[in-house]
N, C-alpha and C positions, 0 to 999 in steps of 0.2 A: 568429508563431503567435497567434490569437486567444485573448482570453481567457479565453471558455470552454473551450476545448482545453488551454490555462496547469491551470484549474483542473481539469476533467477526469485531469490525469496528476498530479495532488496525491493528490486524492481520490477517484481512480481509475477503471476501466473501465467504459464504457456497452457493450454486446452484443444485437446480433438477432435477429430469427426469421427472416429471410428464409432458404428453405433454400438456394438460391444461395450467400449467404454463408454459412450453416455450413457447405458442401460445400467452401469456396474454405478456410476457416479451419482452420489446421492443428493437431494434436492436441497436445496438454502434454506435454512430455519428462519421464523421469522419472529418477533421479536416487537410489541407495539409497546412504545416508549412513553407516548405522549396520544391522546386521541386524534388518530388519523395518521400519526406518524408509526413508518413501518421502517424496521432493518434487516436488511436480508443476508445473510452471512453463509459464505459459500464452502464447501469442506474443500481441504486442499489437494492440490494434483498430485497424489502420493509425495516421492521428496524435489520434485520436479516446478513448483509453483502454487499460488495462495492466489487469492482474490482479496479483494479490498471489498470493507461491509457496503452495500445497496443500500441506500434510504430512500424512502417514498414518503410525499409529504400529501397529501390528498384534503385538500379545498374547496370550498364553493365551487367552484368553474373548472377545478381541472388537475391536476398532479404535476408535482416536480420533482424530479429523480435526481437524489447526488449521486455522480458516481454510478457506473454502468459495467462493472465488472472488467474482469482479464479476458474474457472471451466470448463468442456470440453465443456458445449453448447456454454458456450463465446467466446471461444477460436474456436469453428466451425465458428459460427457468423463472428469473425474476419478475419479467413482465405477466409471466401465467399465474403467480401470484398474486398482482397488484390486480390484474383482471377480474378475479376472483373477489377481490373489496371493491373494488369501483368501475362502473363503463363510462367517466370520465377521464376524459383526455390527458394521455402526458403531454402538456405545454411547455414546460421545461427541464432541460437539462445541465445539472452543475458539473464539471471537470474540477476536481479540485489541485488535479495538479497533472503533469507528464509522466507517471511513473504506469507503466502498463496496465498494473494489472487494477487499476481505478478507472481506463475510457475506451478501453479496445470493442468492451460489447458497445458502445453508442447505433450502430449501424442498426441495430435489433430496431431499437427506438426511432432511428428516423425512417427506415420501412413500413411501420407501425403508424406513423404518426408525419407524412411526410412534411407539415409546418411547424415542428417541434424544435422551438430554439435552444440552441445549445452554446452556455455559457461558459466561460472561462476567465480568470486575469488574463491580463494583455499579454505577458512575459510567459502564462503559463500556453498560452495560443502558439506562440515564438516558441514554446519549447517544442512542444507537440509536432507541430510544422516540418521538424528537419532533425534536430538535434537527437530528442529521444528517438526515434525509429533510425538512425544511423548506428544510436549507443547499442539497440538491440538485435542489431543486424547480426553479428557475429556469430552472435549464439545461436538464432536461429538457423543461419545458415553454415556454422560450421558444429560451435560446441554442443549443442541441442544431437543434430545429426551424430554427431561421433557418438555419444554415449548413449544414441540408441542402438547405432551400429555394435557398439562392447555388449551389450545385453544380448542383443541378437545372438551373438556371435558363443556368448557365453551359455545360451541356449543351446542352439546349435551343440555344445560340445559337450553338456549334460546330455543331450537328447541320445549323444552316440555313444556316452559309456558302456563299459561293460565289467559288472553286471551296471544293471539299469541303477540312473538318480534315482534319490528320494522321491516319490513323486509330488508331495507337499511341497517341496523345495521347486520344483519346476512349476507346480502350480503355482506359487508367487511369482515367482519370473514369470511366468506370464502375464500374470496380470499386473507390474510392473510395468512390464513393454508394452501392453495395451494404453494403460496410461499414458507414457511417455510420449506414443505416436499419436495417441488423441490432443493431448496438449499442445505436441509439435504443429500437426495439422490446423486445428483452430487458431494458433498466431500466423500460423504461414496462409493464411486464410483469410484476414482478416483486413475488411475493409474500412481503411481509417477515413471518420468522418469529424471533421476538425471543429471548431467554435464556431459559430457565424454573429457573438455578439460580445464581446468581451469591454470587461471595466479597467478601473485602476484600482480603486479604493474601497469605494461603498456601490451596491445598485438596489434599491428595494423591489420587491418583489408582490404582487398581492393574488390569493390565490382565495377569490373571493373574501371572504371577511380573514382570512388567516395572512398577515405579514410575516413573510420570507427577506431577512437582510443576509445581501449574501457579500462578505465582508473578504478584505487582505489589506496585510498589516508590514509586512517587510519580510525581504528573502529569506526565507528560514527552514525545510527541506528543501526546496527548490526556488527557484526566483519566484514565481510565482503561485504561490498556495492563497486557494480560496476556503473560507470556511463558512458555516451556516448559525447564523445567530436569530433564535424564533424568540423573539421578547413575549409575547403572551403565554408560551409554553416556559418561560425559561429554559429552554434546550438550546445545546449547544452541539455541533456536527463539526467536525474537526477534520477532519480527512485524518490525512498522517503528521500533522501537527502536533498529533497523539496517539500513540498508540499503546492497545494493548495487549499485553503487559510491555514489550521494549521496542522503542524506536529504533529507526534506522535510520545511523545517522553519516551514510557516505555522500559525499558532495553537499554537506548542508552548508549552511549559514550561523554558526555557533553562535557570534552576538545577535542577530534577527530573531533566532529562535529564541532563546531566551526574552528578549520581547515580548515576540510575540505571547510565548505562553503566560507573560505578566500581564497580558492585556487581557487576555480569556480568562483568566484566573478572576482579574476584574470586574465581570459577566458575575460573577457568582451565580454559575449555573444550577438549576436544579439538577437535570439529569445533563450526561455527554455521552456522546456515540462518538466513537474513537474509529481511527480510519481500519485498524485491522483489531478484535476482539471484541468480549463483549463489552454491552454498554455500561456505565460506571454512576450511579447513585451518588456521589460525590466528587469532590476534588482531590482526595489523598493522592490518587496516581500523578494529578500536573504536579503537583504540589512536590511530591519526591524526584521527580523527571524535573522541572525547574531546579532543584537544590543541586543536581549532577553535574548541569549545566552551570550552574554558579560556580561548582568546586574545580568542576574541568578548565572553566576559564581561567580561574586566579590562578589555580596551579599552570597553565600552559604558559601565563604568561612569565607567570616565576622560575619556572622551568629552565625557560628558554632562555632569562637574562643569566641564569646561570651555566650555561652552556649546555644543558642538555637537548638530546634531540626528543623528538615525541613518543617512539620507542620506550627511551631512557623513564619517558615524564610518566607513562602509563604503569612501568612497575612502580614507579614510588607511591602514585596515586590511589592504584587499585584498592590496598589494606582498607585503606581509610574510607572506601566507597562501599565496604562491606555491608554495613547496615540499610545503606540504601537501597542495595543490591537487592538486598533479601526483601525489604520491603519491598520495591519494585517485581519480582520472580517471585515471591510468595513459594506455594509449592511446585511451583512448574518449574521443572528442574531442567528443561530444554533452555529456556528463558534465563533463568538463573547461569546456564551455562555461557549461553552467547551474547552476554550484556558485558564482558568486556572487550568483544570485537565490536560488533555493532554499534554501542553503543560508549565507548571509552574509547578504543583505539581510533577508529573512525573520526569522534567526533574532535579527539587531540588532535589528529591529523589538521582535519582542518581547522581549528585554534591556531597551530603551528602555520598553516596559507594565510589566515587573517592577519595575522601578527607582520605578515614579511611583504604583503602591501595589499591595498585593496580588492577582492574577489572581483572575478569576471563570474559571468553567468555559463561559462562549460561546465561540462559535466566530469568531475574528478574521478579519477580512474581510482579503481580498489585500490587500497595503500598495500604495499607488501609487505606479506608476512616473515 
């Protein structure tokens, strides 16, 4: 997989205008957790980008959306949706962090709705602001562009063999490329609509008789992750604090995250909507996701007094993370495959920056492989 397409499914969904590909792209499933809570889970932009799951929380007085997809067709998709349950107001908006493909659709929502407050942590507003649309700049306007150009190009010179391509084989390439420049298109397109109310800590929320806390706890994917905690529903809305089945853990915060997810754990939720996958009936997934992060710690740090680098720490490590592995990946053998980049080497990586003095809040470039 190239590496923009690596960083693309970290940092998530690029999406198009072409109407060809929005006609080809299938609608968000949806998914009611709790009475009135909805999640909306978008299929991915072939190998090119994901969306983060849509939650609609619908209230006495009005609706609150975590989370607003990677791009604005999704983010329409989602609102014809929630339209479809309620012609009550979306009043608010949750950001649950900078990573794209969670706040790019917001614009859907403030067009919709133009007094619709849109929330974020403070740091997670800071990130938004400047930082992440710098981080994503490249790709879109270089790495994104080139490997549509390769495709093109590779088209192109199927189209002129002789004798003729398979034409099944072209027919995927096509609609490959379709995709790619619908995704491209909808980021390069997209007009970022930032926080206009953000906290630190706790802010409650009340959406007629239904209480919305909408909670962060310490830098743990990002400096700033926000998450959703409904005490009378017991649900828990996590963004990417959790995900499922594997985190992504470049540029995180090893000791915060591990925190954090002891604090959720805490919660003894009934249900959790996790930031990418389906939603989870229990705790077994934090539960083996915190035990990784435990064993990555101890070992980085033991690792490292004994002169190894993080490279070195990750084969030792990996054997012994087998079982977790599997419990974590289950039968998704995609998942099973890339939990020891994403989520071992990544996460040693940064283990090995905490250890060597205290994080700043940039954003850590991919480690190399």
């Amino acid at each position: 997989m190239p590496r923009l397409l690596v960083h693309a499914a970290i940092v998530a969904a690029l999406a198009a205008a072409s109407p060809l590909a929005r006609a080809q792209h299938a609608a968000p499933t949806r998914t009611e957790v709790a009475p009135g809570v909805h999640v909306f889970a978008t299929p991915p932009y072939g190998e090119v980008g994901l969306d983060g799951n849509s939650v609609a929380i619908i209230g006495g007085d009005g609706v609150l959306v975590f989370d607003t997809n990677g791009a604005p067709a999704a983010a329409r998709a989602v609102l014809a949706e929630i339209r479809k349950l309620t012609d009550k107001p979306v009043r608010y908006i949750v950001n649950s962090h900078w990573h794209w493909d969670h706040w790019y659709g917001t614009e859907v929502y403030r067009e919709a709705f133009p007094d619709v407050v849109v929330i974020a942590q403070e740091h997670g507003r800071r990130m938004m602001e400047g930082p992440a649309i710098a981080f994503n700049k490249p790709g879109l306007e270089r790495d994104l562009p080139g490997y549509l150009a390769m495709l093109e190009k590779r088209q192109a010179d199927l189209g002129a063999q002789q004798p003729p391509a398979d034409a099944a084989r072209l027919a995927a390439l096509r609609e490959r490329i379709t995709m790619v420049r619908f995704f491209l298109e909808q980021k390069q397109g997209v007009h970022h609509v930032l926080p206009n109310l953000t906290f630190e800590k706790r802010m409650t929320l009340h959406l007629g008789d239904r209480v919305v806390e909408v909670r962060h706890e310490e830098r743990a994917v990002t400096p700033g992750d926000a998450y959703l905690w409904l005490p009378q529903d017991e649900l828990l809305v996590t963004g990417d604090l959790l995900v499922n089945p594997i985190g992504f853990a470049l540029s995180c915060y090893p000791t915060g995250w591990l925190r954090t997810l002891e604090v959720l754990d805490a919660l003894d939720a009934a249900r959790i909507v996790p930031g990418h996958g389906a939603p989870l009936r229990d705790e077994a997934l934090l539960h083996a996701t915190a035990a990784v992060f435990r064993k990555l710690l101890a070992h980085g740090r033991d690792a490292k007094a004994r002169g190894k680098d993080a490279d070195a720490a990750k084969a030792e490590i990996l054997p012994a993370l087998e079982t977790l592995r599997k419990q974590i990946a289950g039968d998704d053998q995609a998942a099973y495959e890339s939990f020891p980049t994403y989520l071992v080497d990544w996460f040693l990586h940064r283990v090995y920056d905490e250890l060597a003095g205290p994080l700043d809040d940039e954003i850590a470039p991919i480690p190399a492989q």
